[in-house]
C-alpha atoms as an extended CHARMM CRD file, in Angstrom:
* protein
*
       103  EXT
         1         1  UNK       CA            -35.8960000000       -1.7270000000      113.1890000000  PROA      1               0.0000000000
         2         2  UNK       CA            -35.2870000000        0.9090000000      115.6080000000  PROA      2               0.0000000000
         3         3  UNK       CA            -34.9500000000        0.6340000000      119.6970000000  PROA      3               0.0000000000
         4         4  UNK       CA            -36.3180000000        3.2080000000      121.9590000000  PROA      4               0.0000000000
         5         5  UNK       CA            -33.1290000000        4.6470000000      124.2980000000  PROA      5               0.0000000000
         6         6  UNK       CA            -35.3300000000        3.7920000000      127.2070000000  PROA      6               0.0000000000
         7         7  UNK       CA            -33.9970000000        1.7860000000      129.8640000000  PROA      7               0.0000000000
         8         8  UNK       CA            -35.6150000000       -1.4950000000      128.7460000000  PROA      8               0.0000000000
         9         9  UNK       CA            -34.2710000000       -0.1540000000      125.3200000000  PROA      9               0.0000000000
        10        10  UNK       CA            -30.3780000000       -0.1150000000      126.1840000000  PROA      10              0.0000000000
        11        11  UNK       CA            -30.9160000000       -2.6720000000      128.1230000000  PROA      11              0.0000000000
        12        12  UNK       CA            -31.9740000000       -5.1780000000      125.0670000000  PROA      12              0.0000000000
        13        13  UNK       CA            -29.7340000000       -3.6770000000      123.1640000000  PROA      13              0.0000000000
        14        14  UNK       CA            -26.6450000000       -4.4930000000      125.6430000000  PROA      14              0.0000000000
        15        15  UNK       CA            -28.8470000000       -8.3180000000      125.8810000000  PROA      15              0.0000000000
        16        16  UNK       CA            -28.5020000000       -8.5280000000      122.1300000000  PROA      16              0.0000000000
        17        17  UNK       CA            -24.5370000000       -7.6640000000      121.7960000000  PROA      17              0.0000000000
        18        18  UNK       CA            -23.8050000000      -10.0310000000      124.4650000000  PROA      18              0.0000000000
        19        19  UNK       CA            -25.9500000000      -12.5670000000      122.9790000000  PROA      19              0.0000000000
        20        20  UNK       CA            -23.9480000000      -12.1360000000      119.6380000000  PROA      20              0.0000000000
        21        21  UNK       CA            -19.9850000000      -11.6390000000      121.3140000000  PROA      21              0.0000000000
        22        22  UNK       CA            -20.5740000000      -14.8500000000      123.2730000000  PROA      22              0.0000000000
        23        23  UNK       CA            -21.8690000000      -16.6590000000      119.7990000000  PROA      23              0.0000000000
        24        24  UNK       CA            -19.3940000000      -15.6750000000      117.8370000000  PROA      24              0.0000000000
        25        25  UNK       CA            -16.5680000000      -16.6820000000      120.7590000000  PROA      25              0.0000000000
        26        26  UNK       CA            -18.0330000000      -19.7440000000      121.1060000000  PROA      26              0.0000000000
        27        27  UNK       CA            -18.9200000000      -20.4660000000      117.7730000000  PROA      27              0.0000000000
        28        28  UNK       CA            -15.1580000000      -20.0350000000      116.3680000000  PROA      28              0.0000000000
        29        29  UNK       CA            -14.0290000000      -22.4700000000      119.0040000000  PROA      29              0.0000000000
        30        30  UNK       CA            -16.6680000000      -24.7740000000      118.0450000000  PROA      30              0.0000000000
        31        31  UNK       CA            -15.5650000000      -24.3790000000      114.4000000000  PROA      31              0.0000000000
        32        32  UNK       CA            -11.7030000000      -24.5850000000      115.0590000000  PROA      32              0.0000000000
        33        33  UNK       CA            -12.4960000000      -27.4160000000      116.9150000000  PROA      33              0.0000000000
        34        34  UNK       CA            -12.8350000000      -29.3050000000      114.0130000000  PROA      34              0.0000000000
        35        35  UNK       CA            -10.0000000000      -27.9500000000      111.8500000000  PROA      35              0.0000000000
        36        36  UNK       CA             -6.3810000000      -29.1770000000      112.0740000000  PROA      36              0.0000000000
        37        37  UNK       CA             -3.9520000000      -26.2340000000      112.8510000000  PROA      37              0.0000000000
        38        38  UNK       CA             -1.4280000000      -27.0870000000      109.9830000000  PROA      38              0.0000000000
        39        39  UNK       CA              1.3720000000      -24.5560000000      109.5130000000  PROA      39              0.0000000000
        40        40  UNK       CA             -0.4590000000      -22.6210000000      106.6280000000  PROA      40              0.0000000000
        41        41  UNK       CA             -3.5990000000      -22.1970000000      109.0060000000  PROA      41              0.0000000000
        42        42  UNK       CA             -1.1200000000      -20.9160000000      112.2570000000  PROA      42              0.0000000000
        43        43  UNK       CA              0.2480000000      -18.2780000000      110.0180000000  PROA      43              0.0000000000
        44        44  UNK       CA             -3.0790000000      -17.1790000000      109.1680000000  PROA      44              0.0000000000
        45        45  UNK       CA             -4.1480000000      -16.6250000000      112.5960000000  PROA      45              0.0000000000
        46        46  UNK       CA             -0.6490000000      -14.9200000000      113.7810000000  PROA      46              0.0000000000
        47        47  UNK       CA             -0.5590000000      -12.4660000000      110.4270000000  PROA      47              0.0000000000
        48        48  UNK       CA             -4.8960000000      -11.5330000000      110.8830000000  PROA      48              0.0000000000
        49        49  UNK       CA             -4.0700000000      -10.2310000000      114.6730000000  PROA      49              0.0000000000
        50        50  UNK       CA             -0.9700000000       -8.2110000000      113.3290000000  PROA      50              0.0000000000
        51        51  UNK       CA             -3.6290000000       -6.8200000000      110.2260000000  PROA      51              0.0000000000
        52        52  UNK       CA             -6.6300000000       -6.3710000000      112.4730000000  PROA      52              0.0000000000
        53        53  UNK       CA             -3.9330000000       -4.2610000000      115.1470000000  PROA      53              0.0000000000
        54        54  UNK       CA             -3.0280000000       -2.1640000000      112.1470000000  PROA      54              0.0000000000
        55        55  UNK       CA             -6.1810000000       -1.9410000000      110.9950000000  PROA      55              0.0000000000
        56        56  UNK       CA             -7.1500000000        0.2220000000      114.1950000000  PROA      56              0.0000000000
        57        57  UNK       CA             -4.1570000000        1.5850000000      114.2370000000  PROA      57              0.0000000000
        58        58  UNK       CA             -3.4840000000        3.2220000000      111.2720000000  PROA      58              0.0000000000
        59        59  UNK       CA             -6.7750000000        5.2930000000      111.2120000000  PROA      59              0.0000000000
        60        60  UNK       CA             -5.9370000000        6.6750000000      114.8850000000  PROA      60              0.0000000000
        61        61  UNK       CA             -2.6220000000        8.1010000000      113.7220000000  PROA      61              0.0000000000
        62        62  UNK       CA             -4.0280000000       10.1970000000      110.5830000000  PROA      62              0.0000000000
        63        63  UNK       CA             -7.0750000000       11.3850000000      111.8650000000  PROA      63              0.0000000000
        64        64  UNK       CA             -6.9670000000       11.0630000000      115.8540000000  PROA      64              0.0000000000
        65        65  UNK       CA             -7.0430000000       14.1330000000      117.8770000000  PROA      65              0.0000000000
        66        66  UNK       CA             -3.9050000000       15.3150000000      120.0950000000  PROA      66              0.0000000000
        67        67  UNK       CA             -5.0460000000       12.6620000000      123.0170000000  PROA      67              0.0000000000
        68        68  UNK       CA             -5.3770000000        9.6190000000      120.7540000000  PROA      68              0.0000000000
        69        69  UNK       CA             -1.8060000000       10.8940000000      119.1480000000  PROA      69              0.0000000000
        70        70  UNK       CA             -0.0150000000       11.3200000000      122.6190000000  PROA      70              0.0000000000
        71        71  UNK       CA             -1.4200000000        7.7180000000      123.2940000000  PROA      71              0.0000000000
        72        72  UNK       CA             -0.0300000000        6.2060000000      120.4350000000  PROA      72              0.0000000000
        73        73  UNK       CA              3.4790000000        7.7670000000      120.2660000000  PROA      73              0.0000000000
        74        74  UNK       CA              4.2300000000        7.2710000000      124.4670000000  PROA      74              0.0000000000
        75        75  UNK       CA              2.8030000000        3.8110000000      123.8640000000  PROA      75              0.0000000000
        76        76  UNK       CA              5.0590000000        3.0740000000      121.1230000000  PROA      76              0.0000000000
        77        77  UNK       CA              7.9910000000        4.7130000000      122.7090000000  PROA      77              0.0000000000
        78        78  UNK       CA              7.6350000000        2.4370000000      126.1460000000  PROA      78              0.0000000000
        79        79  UNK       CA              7.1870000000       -0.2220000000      124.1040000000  PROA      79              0.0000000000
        80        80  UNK       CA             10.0810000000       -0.1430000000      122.5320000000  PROA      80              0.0000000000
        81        81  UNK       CA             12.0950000000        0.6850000000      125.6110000000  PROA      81              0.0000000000
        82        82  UNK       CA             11.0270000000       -1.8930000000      128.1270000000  PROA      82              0.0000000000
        83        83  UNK       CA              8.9260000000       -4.0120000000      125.8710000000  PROA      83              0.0000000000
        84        84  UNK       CA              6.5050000000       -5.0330000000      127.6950000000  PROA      84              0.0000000000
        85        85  UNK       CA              3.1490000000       -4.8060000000      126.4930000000  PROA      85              0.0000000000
        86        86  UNK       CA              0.8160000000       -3.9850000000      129.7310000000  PROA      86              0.0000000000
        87        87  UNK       CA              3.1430000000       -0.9720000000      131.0430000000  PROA      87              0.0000000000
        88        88  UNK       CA              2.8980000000        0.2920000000      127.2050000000  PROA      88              0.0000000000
        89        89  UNK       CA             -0.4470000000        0.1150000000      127.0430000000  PROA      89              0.0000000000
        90        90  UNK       CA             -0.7720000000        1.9110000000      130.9180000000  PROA      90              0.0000000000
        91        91  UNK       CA              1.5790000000        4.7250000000      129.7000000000  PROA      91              0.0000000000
        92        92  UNK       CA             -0.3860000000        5.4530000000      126.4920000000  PROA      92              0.0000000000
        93        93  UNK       CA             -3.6130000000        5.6800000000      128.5370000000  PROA      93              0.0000000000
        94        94  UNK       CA             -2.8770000000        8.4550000000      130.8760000000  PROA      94              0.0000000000
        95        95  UNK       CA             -1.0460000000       10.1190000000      128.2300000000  PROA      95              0.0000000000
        96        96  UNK       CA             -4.7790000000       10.4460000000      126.2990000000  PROA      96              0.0000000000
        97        97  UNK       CA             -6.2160000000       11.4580000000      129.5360000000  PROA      97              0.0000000000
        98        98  UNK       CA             -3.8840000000       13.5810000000      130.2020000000  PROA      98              0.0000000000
        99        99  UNK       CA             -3.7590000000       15.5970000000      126.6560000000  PROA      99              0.0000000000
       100       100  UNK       CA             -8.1250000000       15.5040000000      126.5650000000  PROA      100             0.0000000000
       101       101  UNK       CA             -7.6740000000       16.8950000000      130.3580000000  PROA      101             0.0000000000
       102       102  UNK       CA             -5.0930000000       19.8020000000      130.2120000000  PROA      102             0.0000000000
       103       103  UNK       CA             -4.7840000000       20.7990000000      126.7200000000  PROA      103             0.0000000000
């Protein structure tokens, strides 16, 4: 199945992908809903957001370009120095733009 890149087109398209974000939100709540959060099933869900962070991660520091590898080492570097997450994730975001504009 193919979309034309029409107007109508991309708009569907961004239709369709909020149609399916807001399912899958809502449907995991839904579902969790009905399962008790035992110890075993809260480690789960703390250790899968550590793997999926890594996950994107990883990838970005072997085969980013220069911006994407100025974001991640200033971000990591505030991070550890003030630790705050927000500030860390500021810094690392107009280091990128910074690297993509001027070099």
């Amino acid at each position: 199945m193919t979309i034309e890149t029409t107007t109508t087109g991309v708009l569907a398209l961004i239709l369709i992908m909020t149609l399916v974000t807001l399912a899958t939100r809502f449907g995991g709540v839904l579902i969790m809903s009905y399962v008790r959060i035992s110890p075993r099933i809260e480690s789960f869900i703390n250790t899968m957001a550590s793997s999926v962070l890594i996950a994107i991660i990883v990838p970005m520091a072997f085969g980013g370009d220069a911006g994407a590898l100025a974001a991640l080492s200033v971000t990591a570097i505030v991070m550890l120095t003030i630790k705050k997450p927000l500030p860390a994730i500021a810094a690392g975001i107009f280091a990128a733009a910074f690297v993509r504009y001027f070099f």
